[in-house]
N, CA, C and O atoms as a GROMACS GRO file, in nm:
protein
  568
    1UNK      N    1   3.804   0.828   1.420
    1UNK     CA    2   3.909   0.805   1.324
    1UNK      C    3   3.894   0.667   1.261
    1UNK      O    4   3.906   0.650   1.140
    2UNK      N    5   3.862   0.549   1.366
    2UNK     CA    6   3.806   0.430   1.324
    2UNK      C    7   3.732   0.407   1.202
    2UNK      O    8   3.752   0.314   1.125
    3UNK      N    9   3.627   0.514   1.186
    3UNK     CA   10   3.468   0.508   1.088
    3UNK      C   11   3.550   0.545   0.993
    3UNK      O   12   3.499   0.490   0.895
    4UNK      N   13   3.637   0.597   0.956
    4UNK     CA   14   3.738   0.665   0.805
    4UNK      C   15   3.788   0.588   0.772
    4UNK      O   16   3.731   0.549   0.670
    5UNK      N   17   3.896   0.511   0.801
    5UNK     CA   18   3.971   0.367   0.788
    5UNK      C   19   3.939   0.324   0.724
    5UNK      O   20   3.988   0.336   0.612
    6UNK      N   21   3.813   0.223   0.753
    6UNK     CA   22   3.725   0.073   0.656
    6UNK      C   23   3.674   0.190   0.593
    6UNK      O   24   3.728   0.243   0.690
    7UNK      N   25   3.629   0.273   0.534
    7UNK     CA   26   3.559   0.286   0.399
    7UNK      C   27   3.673   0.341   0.281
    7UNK      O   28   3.664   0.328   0.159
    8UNK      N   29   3.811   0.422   0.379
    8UNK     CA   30   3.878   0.442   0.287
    8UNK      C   31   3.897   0.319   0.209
    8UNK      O   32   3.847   0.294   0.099
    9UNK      N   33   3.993   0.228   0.294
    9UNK     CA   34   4.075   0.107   0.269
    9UNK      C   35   3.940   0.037   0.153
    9UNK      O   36   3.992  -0.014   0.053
   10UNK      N   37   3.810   0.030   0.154
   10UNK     CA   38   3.752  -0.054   0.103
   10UNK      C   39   3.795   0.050  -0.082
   10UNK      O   40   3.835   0.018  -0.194
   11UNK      N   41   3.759   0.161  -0.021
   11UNK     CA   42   3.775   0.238  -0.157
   11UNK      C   43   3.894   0.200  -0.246
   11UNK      O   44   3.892   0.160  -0.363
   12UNK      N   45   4.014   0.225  -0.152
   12UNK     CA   46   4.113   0.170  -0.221
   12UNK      C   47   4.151   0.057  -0.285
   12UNK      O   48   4.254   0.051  -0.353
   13UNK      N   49   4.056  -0.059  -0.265
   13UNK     CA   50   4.087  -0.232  -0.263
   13UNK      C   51   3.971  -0.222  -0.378
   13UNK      O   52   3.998  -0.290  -0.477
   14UNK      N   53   3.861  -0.159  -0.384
   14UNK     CA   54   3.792  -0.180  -0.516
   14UNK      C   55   3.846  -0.085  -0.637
   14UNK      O   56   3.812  -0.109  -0.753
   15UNK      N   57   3.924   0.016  -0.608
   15UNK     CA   58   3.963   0.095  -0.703
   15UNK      C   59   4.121   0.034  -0.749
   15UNK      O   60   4.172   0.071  -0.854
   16UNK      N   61   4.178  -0.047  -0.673
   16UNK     CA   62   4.276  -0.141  -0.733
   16UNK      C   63   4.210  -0.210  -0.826
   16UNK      O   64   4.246  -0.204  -0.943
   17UNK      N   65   4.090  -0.297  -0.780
   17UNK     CA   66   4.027  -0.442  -0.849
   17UNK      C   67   4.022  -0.369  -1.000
   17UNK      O   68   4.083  -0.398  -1.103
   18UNK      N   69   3.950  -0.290  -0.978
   18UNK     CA   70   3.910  -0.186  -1.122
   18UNK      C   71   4.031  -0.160  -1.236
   18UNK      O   72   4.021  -0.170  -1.358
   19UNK      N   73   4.126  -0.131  -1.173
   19UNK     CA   74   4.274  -0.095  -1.246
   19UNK      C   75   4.306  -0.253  -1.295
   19UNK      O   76   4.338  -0.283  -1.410
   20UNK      N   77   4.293  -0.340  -1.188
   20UNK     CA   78   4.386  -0.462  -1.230
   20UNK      C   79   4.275  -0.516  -1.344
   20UNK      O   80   4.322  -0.575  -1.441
   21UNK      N   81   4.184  -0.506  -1.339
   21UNK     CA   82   4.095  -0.581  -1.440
   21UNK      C   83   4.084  -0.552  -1.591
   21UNK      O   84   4.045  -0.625  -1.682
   22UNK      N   85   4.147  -0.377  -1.594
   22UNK     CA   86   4.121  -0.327  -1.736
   22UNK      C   87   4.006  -0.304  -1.752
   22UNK      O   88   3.977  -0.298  -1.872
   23UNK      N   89   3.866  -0.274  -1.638
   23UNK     CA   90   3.770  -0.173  -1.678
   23UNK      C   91   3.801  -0.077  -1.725
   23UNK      O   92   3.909  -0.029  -1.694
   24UNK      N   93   3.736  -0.026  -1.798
   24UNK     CA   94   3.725   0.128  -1.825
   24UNK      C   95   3.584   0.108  -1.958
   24UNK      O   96   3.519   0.012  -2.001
   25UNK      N   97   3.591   0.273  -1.986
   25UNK     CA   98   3.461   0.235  -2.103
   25UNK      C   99   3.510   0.248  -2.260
   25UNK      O  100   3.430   0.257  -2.354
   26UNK      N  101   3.635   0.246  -2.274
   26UNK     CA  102   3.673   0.213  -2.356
   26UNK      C  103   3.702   0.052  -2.460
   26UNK      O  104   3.714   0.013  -2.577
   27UNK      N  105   3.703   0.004  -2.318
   27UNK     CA  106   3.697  -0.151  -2.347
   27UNK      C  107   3.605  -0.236  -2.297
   27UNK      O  108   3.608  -0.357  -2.320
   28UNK      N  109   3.495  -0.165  -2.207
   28UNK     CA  110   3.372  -0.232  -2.183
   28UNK      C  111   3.296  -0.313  -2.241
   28UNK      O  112   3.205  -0.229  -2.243
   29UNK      N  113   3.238  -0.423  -2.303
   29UNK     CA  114   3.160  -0.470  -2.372
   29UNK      C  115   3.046  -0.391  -2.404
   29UNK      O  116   3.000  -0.362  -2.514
   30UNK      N  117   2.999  -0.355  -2.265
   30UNK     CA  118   2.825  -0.241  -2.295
   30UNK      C  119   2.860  -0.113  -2.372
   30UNK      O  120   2.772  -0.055  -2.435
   31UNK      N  121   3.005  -0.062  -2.366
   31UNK     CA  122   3.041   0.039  -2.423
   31UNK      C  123   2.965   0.086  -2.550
   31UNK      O  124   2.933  -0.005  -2.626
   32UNK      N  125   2.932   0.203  -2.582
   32UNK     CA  126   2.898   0.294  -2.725
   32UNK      C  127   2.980   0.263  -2.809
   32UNK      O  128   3.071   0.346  -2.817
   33UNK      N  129   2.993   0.138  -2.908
   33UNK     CA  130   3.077   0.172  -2.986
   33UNK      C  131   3.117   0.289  -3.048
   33UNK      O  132   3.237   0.316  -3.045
   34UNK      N  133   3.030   0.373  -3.113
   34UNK     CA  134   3.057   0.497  -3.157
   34UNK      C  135   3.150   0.592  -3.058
   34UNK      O  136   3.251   0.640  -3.108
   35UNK      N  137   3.125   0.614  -2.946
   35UNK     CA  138   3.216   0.615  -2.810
   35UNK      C  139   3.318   0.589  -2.759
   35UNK      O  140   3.374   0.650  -2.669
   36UNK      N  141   3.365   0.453  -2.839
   36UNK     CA  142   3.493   0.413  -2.799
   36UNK      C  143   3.585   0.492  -2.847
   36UNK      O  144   3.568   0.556  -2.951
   37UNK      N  145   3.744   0.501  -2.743
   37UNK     CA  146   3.828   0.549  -2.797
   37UNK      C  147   3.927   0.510  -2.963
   37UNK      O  148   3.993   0.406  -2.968
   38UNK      N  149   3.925   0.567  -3.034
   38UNK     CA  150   3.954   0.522  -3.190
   38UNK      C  151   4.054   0.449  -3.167
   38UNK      O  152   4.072   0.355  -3.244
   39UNK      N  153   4.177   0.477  -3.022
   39UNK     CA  154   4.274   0.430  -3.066
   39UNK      C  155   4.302   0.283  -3.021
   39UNK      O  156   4.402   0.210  -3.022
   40UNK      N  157   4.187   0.270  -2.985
   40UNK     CA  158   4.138   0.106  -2.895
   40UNK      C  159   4.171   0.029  -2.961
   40UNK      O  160   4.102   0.045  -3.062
   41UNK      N  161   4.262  -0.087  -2.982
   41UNK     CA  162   4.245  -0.160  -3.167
   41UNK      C  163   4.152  -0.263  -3.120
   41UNK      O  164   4.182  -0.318  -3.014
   42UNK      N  165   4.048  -0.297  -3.176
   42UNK     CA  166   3.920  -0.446  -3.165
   42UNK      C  167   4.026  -0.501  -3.196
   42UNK      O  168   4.139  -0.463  -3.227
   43UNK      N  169   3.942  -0.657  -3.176
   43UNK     CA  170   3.932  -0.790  -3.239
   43UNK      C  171   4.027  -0.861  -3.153
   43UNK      O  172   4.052  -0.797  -3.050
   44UNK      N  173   4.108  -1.013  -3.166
   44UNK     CA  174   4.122  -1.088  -3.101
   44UNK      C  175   4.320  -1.071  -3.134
   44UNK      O  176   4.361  -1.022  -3.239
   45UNK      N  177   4.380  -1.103  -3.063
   45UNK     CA  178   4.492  -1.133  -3.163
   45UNK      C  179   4.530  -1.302  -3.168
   45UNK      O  180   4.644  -1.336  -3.201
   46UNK      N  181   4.480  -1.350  -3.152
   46UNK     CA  182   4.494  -1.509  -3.187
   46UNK      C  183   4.293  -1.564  -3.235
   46UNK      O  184   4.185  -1.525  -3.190
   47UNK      N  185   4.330  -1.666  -3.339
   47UNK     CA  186   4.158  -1.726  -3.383
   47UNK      C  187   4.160  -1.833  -3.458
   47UNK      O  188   4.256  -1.856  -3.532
   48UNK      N  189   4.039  -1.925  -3.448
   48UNK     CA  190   4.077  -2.032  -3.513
   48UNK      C  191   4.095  -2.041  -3.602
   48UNK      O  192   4.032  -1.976  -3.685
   49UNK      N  193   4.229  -2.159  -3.648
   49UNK     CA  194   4.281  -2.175  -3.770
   49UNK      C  195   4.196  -2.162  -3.923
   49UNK      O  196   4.238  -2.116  -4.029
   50UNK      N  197   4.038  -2.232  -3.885
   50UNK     CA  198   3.961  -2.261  -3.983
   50UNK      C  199   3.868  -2.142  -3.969
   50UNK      O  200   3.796  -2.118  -3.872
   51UNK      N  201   3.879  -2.076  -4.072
   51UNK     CA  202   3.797  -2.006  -4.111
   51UNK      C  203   3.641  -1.992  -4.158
   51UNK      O  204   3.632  -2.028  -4.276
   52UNK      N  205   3.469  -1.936  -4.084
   52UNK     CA  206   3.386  -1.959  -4.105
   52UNK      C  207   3.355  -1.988  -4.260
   52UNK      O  208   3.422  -1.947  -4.354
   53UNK      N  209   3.270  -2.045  -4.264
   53UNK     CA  210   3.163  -2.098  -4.396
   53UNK      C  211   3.173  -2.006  -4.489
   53UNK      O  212   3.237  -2.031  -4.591
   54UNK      N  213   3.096  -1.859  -4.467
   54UNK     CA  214   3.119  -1.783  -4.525
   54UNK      C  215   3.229  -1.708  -4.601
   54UNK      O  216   3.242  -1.670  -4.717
   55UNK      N  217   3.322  -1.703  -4.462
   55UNK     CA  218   3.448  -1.641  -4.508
   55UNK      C  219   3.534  -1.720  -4.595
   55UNK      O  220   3.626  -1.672  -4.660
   56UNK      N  221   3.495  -1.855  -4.593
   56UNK     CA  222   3.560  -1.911  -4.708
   56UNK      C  223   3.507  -1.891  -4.856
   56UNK      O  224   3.570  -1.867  -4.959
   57UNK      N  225   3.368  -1.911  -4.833
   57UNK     CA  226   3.279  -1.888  -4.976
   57UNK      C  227   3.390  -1.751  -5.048
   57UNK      O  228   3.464  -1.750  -5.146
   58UNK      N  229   3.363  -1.674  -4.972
   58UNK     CA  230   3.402  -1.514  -5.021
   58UNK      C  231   3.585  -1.505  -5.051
   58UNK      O  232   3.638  -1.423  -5.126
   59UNK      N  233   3.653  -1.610  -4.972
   59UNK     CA  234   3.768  -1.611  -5.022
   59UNK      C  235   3.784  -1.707  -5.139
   59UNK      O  236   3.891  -1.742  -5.189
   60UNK      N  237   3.693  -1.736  -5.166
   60UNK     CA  238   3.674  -1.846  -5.301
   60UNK      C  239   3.643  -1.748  -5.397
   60UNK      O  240   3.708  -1.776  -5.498
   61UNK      N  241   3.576  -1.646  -5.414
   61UNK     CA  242   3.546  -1.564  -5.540
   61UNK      C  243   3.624  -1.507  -5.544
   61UNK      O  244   3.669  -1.483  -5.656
   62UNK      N  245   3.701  -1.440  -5.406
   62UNK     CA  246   3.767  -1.377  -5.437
   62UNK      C  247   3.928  -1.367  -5.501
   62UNK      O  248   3.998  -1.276  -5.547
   63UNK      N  249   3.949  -1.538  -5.472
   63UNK     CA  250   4.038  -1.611  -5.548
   63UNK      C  251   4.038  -1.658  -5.669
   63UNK      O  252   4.146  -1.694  -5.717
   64UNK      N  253   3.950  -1.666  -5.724
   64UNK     CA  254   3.897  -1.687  -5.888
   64UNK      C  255   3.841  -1.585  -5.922
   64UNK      O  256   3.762  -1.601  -6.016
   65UNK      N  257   3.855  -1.452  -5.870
   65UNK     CA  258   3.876  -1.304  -5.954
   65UNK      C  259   4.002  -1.238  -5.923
   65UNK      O  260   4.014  -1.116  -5.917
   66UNK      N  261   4.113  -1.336  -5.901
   66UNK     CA  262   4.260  -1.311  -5.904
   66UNK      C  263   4.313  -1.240  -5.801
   66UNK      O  264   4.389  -1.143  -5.802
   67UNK      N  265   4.248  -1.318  -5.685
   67UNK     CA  266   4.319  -1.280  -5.569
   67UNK      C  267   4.436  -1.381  -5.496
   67UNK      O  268   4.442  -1.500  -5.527
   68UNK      N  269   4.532  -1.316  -5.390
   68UNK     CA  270   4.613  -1.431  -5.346
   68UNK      C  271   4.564  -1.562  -5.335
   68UNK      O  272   4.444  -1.577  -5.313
   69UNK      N  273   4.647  -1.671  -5.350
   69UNK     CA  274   4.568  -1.792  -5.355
   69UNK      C  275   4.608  -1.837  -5.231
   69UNK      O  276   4.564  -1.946  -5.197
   70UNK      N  277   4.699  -1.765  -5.136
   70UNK     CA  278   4.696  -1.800  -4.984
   70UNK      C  279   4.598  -1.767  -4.859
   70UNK      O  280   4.602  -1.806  -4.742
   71UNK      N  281   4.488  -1.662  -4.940
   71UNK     CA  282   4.391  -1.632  -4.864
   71UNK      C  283   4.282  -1.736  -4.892
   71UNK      O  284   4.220  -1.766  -4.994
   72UNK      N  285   4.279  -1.794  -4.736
   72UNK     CA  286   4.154  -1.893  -4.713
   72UNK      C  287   4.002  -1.912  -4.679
   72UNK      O  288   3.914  -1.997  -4.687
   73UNK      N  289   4.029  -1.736  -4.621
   73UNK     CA  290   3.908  -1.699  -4.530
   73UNK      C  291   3.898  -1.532  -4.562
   73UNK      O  292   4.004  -1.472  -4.544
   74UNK      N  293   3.781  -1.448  -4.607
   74UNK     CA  294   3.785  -1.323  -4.580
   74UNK      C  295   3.638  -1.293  -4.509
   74UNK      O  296   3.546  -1.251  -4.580
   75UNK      N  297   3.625  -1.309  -4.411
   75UNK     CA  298   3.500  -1.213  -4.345
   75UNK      C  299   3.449  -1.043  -4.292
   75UNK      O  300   3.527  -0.965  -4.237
   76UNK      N  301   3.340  -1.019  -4.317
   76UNK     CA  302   3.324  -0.865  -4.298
   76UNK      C  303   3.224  -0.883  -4.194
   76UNK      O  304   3.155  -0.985  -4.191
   77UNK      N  305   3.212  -0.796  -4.116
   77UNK     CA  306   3.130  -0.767  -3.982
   77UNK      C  307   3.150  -0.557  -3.953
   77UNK      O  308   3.237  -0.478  -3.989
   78UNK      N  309   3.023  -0.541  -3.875
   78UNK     CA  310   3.062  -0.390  -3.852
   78UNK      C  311   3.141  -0.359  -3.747
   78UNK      O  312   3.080  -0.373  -3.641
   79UNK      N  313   3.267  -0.320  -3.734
   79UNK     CA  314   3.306  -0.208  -3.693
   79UNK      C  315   3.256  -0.099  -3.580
   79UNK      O  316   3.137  -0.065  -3.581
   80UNK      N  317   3.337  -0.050  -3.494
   80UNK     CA  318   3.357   0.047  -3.444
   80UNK      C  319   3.290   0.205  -3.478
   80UNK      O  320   3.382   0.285  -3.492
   81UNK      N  321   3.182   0.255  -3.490
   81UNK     CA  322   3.121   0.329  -3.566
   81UNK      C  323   3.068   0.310  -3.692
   81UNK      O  324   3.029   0.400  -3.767
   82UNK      N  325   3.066   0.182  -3.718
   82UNK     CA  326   2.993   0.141  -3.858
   82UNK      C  327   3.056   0.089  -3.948
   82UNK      O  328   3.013   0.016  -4.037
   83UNK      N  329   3.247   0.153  -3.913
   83UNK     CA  330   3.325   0.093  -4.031
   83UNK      C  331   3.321  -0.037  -4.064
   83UNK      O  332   3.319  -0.107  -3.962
   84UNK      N  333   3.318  -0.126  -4.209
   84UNK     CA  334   3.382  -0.259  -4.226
   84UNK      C  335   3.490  -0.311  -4.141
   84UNK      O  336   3.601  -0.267  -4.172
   85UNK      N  337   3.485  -0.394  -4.042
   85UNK     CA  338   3.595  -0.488  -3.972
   85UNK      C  339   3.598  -0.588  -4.091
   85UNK      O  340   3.494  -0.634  -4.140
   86UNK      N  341   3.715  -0.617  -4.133
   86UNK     CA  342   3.728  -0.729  -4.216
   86UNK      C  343   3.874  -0.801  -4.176
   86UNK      O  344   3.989  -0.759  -4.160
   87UNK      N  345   3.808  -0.938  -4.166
   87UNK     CA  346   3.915  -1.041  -4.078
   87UNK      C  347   3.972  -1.144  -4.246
   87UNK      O  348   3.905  -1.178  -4.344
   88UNK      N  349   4.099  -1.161  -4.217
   88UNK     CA  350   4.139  -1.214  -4.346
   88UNK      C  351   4.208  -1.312  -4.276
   88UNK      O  352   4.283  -1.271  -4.187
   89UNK      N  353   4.196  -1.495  -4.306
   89UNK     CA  354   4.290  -1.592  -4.297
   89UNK      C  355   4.374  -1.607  -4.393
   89UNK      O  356   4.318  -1.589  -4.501
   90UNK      N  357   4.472  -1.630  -4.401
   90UNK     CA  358   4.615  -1.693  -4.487
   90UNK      C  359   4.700  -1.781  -4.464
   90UNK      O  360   4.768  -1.792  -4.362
   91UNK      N  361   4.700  -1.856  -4.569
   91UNK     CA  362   4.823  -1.959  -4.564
   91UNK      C  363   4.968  -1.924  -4.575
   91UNK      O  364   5.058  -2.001  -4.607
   92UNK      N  365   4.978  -1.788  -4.542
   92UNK     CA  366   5.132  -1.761  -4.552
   92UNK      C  367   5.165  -1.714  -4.503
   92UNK      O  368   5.109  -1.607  -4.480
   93UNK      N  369   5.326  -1.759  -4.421
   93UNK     CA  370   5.419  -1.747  -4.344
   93UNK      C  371   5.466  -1.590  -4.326
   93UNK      O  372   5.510  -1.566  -4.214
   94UNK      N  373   5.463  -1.498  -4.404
   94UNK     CA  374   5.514  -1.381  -4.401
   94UNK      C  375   5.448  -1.306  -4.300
   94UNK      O  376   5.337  -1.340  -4.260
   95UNK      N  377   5.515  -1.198  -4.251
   95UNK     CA  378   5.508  -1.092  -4.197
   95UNK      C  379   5.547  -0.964  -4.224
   95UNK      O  380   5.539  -0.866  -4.150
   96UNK      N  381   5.605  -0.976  -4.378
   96UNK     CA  382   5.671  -0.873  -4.436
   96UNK      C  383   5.524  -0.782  -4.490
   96UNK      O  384   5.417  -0.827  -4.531
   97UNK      N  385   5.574  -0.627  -4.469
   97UNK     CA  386   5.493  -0.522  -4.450
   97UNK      C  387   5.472  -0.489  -4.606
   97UNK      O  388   5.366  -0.439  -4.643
   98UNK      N  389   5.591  -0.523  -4.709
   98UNK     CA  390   5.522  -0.466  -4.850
   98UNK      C  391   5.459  -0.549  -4.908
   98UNK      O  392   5.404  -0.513  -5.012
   99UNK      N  393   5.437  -0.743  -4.849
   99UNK     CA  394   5.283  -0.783  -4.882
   99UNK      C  395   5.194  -0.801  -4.851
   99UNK      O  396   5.106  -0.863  -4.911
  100UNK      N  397   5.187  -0.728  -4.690
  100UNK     CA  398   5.112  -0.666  -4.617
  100UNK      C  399   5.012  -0.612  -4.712
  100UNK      O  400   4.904  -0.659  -4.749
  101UNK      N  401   5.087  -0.479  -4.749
  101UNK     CA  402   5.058  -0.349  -4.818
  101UNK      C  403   4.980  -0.400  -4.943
  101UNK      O  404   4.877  -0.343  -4.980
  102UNK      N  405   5.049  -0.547  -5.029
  102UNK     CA  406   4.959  -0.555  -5.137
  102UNK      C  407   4.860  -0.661  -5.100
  102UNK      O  408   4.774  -0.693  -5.181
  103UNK      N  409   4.866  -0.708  -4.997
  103UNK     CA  410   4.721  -0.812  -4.960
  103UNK      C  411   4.620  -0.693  -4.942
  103UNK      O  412   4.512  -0.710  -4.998
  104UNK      N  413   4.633  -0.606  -4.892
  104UNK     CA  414   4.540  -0.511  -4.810
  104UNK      C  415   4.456  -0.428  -4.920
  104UNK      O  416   4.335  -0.401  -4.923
  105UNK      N  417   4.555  -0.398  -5.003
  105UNK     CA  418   4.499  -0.309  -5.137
  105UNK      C  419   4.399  -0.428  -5.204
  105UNK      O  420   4.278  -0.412  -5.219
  106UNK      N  421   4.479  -0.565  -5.245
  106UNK     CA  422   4.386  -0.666  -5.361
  106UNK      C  423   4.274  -0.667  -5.272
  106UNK      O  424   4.162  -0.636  -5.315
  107UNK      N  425   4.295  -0.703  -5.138
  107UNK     CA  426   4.131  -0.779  -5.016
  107UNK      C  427   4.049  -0.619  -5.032
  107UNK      O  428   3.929  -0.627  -5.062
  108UNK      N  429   4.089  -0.520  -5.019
  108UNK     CA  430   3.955  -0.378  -4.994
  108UNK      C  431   3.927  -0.397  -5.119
  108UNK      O  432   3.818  -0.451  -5.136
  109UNK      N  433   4.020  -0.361  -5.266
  109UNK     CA  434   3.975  -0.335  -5.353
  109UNK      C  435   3.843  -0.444  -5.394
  109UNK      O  436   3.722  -0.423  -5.387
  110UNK      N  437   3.917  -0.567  -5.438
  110UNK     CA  438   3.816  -0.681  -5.392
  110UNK      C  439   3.660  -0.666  -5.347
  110UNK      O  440   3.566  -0.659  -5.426
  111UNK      N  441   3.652  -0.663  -5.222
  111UNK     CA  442   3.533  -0.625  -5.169
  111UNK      C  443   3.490  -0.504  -5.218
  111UNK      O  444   3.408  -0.534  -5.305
  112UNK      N  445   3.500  -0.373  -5.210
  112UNK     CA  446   3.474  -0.274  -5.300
  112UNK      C  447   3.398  -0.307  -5.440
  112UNK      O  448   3.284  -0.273  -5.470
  113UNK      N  449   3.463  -0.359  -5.496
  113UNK     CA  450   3.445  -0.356  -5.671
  113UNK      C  451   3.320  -0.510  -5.702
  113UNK      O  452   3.228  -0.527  -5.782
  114UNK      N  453   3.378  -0.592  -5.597
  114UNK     CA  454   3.265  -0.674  -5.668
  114UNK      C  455   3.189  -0.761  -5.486
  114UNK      O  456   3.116  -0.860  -5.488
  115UNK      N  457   3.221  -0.711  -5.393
  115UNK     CA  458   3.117  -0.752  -5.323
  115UNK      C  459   3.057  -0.624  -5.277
  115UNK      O  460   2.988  -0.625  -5.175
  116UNK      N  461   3.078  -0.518  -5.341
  116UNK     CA  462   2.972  -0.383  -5.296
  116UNK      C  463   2.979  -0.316  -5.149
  116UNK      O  464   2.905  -0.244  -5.082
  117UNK      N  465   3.093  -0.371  -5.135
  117UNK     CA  466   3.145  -0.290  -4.933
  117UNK      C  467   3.179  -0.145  -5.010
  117UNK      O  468   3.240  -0.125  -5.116
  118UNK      N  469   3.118  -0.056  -4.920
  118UNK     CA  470   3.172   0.073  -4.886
  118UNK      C  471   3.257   0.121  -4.825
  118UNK      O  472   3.226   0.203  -4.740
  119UNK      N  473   3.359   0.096  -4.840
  119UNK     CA  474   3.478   0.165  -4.778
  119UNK      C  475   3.498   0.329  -4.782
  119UNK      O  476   3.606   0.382  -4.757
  120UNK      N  477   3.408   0.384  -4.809
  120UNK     CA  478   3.419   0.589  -4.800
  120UNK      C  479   3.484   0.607  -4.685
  120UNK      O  480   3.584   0.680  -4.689
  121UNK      N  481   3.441   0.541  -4.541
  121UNK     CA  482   3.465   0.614  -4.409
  121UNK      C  483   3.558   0.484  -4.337
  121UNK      O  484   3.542   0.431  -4.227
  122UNK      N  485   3.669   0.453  -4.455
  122UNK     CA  486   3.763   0.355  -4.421
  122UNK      C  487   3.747   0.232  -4.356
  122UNK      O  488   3.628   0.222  -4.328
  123UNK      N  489   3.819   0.117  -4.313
  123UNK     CA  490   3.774   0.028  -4.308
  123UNK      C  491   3.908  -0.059  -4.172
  123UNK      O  492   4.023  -0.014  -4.169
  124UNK      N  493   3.878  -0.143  -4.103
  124UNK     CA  494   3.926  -0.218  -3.988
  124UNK      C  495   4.000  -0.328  -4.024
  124UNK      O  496   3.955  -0.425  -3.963
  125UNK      N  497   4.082  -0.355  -4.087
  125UNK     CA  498   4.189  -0.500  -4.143
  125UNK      C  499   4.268  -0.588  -4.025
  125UNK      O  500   4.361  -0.545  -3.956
  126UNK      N  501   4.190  -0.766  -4.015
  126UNK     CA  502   4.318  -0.820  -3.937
  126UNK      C  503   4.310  -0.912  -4.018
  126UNK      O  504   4.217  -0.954  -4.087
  127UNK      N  505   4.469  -0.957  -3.999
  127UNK     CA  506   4.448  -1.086  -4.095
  127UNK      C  507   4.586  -1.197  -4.045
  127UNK      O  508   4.707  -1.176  -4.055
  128UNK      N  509   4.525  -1.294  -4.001
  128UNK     CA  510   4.557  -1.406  -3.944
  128UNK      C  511   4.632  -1.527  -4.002
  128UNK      O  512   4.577  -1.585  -4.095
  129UNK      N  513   4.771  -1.580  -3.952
  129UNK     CA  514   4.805  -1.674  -4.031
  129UNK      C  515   4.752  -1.816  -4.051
  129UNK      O  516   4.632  -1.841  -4.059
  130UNK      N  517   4.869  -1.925  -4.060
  130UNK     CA  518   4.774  -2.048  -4.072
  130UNK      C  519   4.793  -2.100  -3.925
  130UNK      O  520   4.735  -2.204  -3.892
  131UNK      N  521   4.838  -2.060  -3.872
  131UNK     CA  522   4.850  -2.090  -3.716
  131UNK      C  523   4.760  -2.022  -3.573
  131UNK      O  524   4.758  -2.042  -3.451
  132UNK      N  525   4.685  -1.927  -3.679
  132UNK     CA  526   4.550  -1.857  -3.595
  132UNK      C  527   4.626  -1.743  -3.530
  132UNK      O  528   4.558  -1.674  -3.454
  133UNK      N  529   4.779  -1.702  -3.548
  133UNK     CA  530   4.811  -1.583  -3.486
  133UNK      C  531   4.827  -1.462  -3.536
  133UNK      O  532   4.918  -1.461  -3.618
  134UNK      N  533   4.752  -1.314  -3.514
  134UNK     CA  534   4.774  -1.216  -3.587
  134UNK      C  535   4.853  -1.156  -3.654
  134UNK      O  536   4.909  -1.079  -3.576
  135UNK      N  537   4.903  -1.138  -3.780
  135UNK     CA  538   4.984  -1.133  -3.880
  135UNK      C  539   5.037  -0.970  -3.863
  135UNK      O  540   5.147  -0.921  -3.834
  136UNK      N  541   4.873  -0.897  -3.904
  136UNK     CA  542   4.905  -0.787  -3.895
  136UNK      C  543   4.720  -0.677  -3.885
  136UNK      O  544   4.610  -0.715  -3.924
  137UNK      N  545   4.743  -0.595  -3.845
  137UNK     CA  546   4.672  -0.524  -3.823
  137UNK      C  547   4.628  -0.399  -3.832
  137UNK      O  548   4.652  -0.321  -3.739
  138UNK      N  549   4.555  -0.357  -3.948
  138UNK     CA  550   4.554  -0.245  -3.980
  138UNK      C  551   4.394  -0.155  -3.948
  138UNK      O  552   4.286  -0.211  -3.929
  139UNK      N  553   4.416  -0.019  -3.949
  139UNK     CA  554   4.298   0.107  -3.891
  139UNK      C  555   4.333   0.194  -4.050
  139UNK      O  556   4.411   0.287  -4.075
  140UNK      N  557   4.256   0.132  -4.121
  140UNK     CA  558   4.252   0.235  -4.241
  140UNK      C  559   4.134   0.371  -4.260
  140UNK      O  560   4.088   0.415  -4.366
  141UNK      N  561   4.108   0.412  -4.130
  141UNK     CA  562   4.007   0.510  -4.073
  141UNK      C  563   4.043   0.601  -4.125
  141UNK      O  564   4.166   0.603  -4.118
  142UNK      N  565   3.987   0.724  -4.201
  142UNK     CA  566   4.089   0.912  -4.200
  142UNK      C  567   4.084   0.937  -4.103
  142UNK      O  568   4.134   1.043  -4.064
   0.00000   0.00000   0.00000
């Protein structure tokens, strides 16, 4: 009865560790992206205030082809099955969802029309205030 004991108990004490840690292969790093569960949301919810090199360049055109002038930073990276992840910094305080709705439309359209992103198979939106904390977060996937 002894020999059952220690291997249960060990079973049980690593299959806790496992639970408490948030393994799984949904959130694995080695994970298949293509694999992952869709409803997983990526990315960070807090990031630094200053926005990369790039992502500024690109929020610079994209501000002198009449975009918000509170966006500081727009970067694109792939996605979860290939989609565009696109991370957006802003200088503004809001959290309100209907300029949510029109940051989201000017930033895709934007990229679309004159930096040549494909958005067909939808696209991954976060976008960060001036305090590096996530504003809002959108899965514009079908």
């Amino acid at each position: 009865m002894r020999s059952l004991t220690r291997p249960a108990a060990l079973a049980v004490c690593l299959g806790s560790v496992l639970l408490v840690s948030g393994c799984s292969p949904a959130t694995s790093r080695d994970a298949d992206p293509d694999r992952r569960d869709p409803s997983v949301t990526p990315g960070p919810t807090v990031t630094a205030t200053a926005a990369p090199d790039e992502a500024s360049r690109t929020a610079e055109r994209y501000r002198r082809s009449g975009g918000a002038e509170d966006v500081y930073g727009i970067q694109r990276a792939a996605g979860p099955g290939g989609v565009p992840l696109v991370t957006v910094w802003t200088r503004g305080e809001e959290r309100d969802a209907g300029r949510f709705d029109a940051l989201e439309v000017s930033v895709a359209g934007y990229l679309e029309r004159e930096e040549g992103v494909s958005l067909e198979r939808g696209y991954l939106m976060d976008v960060f205030g001036p305090d590096g904390s996530l504003r809002h977060r959108l899965d514009a996937r079908p």
